[in-house]
C-alpha positions in Angstrom: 120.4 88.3 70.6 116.7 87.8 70.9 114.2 88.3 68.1 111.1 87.2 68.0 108.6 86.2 65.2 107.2 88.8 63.9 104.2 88.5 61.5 101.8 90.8 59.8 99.4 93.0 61.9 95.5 93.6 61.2 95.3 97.3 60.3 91.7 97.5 61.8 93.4 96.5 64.7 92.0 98.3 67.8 95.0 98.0 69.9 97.9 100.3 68.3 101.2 98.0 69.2 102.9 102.1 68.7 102.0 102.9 71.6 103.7 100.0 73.5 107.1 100.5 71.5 106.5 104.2 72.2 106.8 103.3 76.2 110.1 102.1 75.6 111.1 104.3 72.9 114.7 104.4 74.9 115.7 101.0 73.5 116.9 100.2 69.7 113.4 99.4 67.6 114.2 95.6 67.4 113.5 95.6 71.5 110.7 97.6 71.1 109.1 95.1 69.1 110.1 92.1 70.9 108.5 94.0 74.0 105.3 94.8 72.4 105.3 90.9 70.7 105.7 89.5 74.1 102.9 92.1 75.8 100.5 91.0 73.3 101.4 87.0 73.7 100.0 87.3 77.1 97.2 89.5 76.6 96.2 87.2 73.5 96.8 83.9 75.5 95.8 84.6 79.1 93.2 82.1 79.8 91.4 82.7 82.8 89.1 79.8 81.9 91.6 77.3 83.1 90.1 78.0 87.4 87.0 78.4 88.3 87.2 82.4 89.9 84.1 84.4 91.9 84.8 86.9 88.6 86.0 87.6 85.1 89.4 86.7 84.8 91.4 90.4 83.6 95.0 91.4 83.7 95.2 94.8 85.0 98.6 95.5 84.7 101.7 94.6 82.5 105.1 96.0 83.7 108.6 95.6 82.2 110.7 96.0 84.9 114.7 94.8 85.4 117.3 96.1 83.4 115.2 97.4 80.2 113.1 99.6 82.2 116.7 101.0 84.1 117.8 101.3 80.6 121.2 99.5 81.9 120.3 96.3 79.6 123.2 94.7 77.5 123.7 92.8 74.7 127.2 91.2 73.6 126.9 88.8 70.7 130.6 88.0 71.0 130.3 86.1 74.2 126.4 85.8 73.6 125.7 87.5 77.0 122.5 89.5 77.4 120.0 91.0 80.1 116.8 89.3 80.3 113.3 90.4 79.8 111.2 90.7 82.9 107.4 91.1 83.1 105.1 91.6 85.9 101.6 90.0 85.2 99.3 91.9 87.9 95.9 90.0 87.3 92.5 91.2 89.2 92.2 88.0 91.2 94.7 85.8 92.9 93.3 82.5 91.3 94.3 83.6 87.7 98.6 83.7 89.0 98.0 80.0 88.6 100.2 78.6 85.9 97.5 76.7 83.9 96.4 80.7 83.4 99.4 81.1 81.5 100.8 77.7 80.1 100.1 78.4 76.2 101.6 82.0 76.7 104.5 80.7 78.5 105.4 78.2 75.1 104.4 80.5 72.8 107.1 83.0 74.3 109.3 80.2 74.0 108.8 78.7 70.8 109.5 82.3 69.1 112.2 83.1 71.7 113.8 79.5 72.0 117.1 79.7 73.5 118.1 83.3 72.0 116.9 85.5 75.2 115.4 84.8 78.4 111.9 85.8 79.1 111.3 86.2 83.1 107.2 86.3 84.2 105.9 87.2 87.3 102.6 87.4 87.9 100.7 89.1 90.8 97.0 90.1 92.4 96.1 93.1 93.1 95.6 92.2 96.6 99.2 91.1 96.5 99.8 95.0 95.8 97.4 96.0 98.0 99.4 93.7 100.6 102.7 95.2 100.0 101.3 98.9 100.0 99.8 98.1 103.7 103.0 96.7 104.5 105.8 99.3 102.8 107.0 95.9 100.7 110.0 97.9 99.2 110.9 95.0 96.6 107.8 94.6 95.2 107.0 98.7 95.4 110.3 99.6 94.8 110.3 97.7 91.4 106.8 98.6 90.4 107.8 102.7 90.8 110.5 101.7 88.1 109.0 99.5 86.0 107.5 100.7 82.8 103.6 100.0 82.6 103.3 98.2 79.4 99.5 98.0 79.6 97.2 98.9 82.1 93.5 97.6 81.7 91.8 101.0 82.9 93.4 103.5 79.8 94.6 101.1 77.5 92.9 99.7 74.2 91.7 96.4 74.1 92.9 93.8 72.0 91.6 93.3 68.2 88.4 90.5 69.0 90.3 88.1 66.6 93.4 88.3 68.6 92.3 86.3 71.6 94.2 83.4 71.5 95.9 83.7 67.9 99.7 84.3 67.8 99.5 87.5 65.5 102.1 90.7 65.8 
């Protein structure tokens, strides 16, 4: 059973974690919120300042895909078996995939995960997408169409100014 840290949110917060849960309204609340905790870890700690990038650094995209998106996830605390959380991480420029981008994310979803669930990260360019449109890349495609979009840059909200790189709920 995975539960993550939850703390106190900022009411003046621009970026309404509701709306998250409310994307995966088809799982129990306590998944909901370790969806949206884990969302805003790596909006909060992506740091595109790690490479040196022709542009600003943006993620563009944040899908939950895998078995909580086919709403076939499972949990049995009996024999402590459970699905695992997968993100995709579709960033505007291939330089910001690398894994200095997302190091302090990556321990920050460990440390309030530890060893209770696993916490899968993919992360992607747009040109990758770009690529496996051009070439009908049915993994990639096929698991985009149904993955739930978490966050998407162009309609969503943007994080809280104090949020960058503070581990809040």
């Amino acid at each position: 059973m995975c539960e993550l840290t939850m703390t106190a949110s900022n009411t003046s917060d621009v970026y309404a974690r509701e709306v998250v849960m409310a994307r995966v309204g088809h799982l129990i609340r306590r998944k909901q919120r370790e969806i949206e905790r884990i969302t805003r870890i790596l909006r909060s700690f992506f740091d595109p300042k790690q490479v040196l990038a022709p542009e600003p650094g943006q993620i563009t995209r944040i899908i939950l895909i895998g078995p909580y998106a086919r709403r076939s996830w499972f949990e049995d605390e009996r024999t402590i078996n459970f699905s695992d959380y997968e993100f995709w991480v579709i960033v505007n420029h291939p330089l910001f995939k690398e894994e200095c981008c997302w190091r302090r994310a990556r321990d920050i979803i460990q440390r309030e995960s530890g060893d209770r669930c696993a916490v899968d990260l993919e992360f992607y360019s747009k040109a990758d997408i770009r690529i496996a449109k051009a070439e009908r890349d049915t993994f990639i495609l096929d698991r985009i169409e149904a993955g739930i979009t978490l966050y998407r840059a162009s309609r969503d909200a943007p994080l809280y100014e104090g949020e960058h790189g503070e581990a809040r709920s």
